[in-house]
C-alpha positions in Angstrom: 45.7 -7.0 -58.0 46.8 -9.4 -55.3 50.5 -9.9 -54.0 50.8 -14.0 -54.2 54.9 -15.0 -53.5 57.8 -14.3 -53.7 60.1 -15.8 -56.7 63.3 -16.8 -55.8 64.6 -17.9 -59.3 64.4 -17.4 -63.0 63.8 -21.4 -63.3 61.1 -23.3 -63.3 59.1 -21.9 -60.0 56.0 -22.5 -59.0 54.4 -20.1 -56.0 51.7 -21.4 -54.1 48.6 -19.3 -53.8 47.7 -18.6 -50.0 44.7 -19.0 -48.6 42.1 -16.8 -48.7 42.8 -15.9 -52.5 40.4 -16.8 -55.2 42.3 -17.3 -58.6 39.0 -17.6 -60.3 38.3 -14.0 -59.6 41.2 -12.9 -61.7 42.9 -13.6 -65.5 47.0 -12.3 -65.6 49.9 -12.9 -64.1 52.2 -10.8 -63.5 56.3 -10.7 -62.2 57.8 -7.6 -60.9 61.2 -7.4 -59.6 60.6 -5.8 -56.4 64.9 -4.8 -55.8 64.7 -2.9 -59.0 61.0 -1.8 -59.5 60.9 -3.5 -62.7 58.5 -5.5 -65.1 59.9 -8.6 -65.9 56.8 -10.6 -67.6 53.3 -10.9 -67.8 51.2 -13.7 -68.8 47.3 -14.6 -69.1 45.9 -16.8 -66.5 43.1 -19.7 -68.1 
């Protein structure tokens, strides 16, 4: 697991992916709600 951004809307955002990070080495997505330590979606990556 790797920490990419932080989403400041529930509309059409896109986070950047730092340097340094390989998204080939990994296959979901996921989007917790820090504030309320929640799930809020999940989705497979490629």
């Amino acid at each position: 697991m790797q920490r990419v951004g932080d989403v400041k809307t529930f509309d059409h955002f896109i986070v950047p992916v730092p340097a340094g990070i390989d998204p080939g080495r990994y296959t979901t997505v996921i989007v917790w709600c820090e504030t309320f330590g929640q799930f809020i979606s999940a989705a497979r990556y490629r």
